[in-house]
C-alpha positions as CSV (number, residue, x, y, z in Angstrom):
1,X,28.9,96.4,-7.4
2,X,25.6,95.9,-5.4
3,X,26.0,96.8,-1.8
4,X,25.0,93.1,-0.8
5,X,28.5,91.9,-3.0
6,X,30.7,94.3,-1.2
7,X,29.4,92.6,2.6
8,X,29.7,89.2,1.2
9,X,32.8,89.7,-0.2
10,X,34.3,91.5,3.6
11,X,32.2,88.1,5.2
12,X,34.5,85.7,3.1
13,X,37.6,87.9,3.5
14,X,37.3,87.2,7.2
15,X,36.1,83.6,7.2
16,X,38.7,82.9,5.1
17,X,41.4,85.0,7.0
18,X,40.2,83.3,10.1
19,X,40.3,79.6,8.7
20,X,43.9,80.2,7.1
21,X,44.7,81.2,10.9
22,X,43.9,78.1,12.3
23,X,45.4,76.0,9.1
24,X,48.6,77.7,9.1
25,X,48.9,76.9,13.4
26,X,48.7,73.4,12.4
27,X,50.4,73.0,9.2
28,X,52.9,75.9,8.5
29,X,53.8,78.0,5.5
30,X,52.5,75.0,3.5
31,X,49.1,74.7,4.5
32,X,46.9,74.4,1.6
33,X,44.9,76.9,0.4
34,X,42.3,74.6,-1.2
35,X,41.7,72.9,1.9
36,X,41.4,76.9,3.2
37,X,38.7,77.5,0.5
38,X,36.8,74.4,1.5
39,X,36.8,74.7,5.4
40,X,35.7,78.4,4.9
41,X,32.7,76.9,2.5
42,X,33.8,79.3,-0.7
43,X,36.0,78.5,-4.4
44,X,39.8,78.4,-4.5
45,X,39.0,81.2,-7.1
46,X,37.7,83.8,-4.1
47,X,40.6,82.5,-1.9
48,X,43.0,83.6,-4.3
49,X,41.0,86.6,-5.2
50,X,41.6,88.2,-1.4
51,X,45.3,86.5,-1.5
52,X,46.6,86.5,-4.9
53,X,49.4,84.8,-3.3
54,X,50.5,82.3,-0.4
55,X,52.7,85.4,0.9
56,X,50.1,87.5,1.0
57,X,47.7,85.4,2.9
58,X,50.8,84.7,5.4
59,X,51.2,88.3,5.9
60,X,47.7,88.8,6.4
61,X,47.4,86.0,9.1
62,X,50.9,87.5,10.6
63,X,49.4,91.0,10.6
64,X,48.3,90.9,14.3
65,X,51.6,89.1,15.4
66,X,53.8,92.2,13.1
67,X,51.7,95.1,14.7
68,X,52.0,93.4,18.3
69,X,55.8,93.4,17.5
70,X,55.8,96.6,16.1
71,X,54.6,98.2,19.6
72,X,56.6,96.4,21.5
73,X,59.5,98.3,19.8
74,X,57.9,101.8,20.7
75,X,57.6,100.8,23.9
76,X,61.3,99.7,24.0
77,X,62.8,102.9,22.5
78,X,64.4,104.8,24.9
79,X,64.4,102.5,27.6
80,X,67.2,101.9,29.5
81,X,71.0,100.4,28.2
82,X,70.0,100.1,24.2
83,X,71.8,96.7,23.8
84,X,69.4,95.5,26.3
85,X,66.3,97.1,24.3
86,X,67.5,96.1,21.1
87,X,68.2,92.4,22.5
88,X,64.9,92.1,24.3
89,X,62.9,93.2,21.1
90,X,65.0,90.8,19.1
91,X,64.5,87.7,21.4
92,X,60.5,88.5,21.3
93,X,61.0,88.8,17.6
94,X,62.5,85.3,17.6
95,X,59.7,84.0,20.1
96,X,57.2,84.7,17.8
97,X,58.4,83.5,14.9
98,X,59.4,80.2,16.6
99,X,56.2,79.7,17.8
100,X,54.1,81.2,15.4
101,X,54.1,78.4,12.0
102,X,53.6,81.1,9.1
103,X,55.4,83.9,10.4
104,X,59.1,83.2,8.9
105,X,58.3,82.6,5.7
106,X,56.7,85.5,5.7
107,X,59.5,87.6,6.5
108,X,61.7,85.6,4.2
109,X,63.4,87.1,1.4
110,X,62.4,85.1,-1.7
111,X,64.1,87.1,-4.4
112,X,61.2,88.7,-6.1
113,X,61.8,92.4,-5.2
114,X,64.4,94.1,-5.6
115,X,64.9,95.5,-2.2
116,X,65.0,92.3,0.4
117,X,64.0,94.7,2.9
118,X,61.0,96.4,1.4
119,X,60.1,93.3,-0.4
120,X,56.5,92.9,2.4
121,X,54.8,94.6,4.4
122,X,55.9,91.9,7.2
123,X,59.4,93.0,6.8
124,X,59.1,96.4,6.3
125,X,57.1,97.1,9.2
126,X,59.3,95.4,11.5
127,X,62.4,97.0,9.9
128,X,61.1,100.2,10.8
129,X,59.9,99.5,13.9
130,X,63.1,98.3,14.9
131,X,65.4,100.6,13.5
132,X,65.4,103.7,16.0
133,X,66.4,100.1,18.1
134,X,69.2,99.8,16.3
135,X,70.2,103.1,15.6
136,X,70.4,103.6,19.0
137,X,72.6,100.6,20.1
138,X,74.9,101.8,16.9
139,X,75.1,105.1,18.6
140,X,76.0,103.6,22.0
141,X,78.5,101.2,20.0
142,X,76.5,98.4,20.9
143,X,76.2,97.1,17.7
144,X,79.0,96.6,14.9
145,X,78.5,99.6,12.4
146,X,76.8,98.2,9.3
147,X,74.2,95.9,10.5
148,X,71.1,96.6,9.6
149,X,67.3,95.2,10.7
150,X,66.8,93.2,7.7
151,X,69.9,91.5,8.0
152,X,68.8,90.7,12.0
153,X,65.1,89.7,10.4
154,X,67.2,87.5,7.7
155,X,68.7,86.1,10.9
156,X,65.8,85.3,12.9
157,X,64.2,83.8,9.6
158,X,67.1,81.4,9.4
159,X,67.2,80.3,13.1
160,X,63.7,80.0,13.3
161,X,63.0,77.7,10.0
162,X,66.4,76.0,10.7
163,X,65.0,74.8,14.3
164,X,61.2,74.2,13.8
165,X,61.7,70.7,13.6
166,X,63.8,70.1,16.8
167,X,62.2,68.2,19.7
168,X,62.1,71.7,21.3
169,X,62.4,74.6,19.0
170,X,62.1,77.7,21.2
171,X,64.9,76.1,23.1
172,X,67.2,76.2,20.3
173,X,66.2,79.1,18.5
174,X,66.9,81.0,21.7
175,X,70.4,79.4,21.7
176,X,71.0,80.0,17.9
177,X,69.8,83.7,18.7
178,X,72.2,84.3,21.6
179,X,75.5,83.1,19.5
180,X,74.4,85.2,16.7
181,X,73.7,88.1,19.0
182,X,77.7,87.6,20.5
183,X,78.3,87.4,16.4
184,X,77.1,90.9,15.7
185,X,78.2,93.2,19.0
186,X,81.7,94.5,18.3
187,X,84.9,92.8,19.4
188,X,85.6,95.0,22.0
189,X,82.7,94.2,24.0
């Protein structure tokens, strides 16, 4: 492929990337990738070229929001009472998928893979970001034994699609969030 191909193609990758951005802020997991191709001046066919599929364009607008996320748990590990760590990442987790449209779905299992956990790079990246988290609060019997990060991210997704249509979403995810969260610590706590 000519050199000039390969910088055209990276050019529409990001114009494309960028545009999806601002459609799926206004219009959610659904926003539609024809109007994507048209706003960003290229065919459906090269819009489906860089995302083969609708997950993998959300994924690749969530990437920034995942990696942010992702830090945030390094920077947690270790820190002080691990319930608290775990909880804080968790409640940030649910902030951004509350108020970023595009992100839930995007961690949502959707039965293709075999392993709901592994099934995108969303999901896997947060799942191992968060489970030193986890594995700490489980140490410090914070946490019932058996929970796992993909069935808190399986959480989050469900509070956070389940409340995106209230008058004030944040407000109830965070209230959804804090019953589960007195769901999963153990009885004795």
């Amino acid at each position: 492929m000519p050199e000039h191909h390969r910088a055209d193609a990276r050019r529409n990758y990001a114009l494309i990337l960028a545009v999806a951005e601002e459609e799926v802020a206004v219009h959610g997991a659904g926003a539609s990738l024809e109007q994507i191709a048209r706003t960003a001046g290229v065919g459906s066919a090269t819009v489906r070229r860089h995302f083969p599929t609708r997950r993998a364009l959300l994924e690749a607008v969530s990437r920034k929001r995942i990696d942010a996320l992702c830090g945030r748990a390094r920077e947690l590990d270790g820190q002080g009472d691990s319930r608290s760590a775990l909880l804080e990442w968790l409640g940030e987790v649910v902030t951004y998928c509350v108020s970023a449209r595009g992100l839930a779905p995007a961690l949502a299992y959707d039965g293709t893979g075999p392993d709901p956990a592994r099934e995108n790079q969303c999901s896997a990246a947060l799942e191992e970001a968060g489970s030193p988290l986890l594995r700490r609060a489980a140490q410090d019997g914070a946490v019932a034994k058996g929970v796992t990060v993909a069935d808190l991210i399986a959480l989050i997704v469900g509070i956070a699609l389940t409340t995106e249509h209230y008058p004030d979403p944040a407000a109830q995810a965070d209230r959804l969030f804090r019953l589960a969260m007195a769901g999963v610590s153990p009885a004795d706590r």
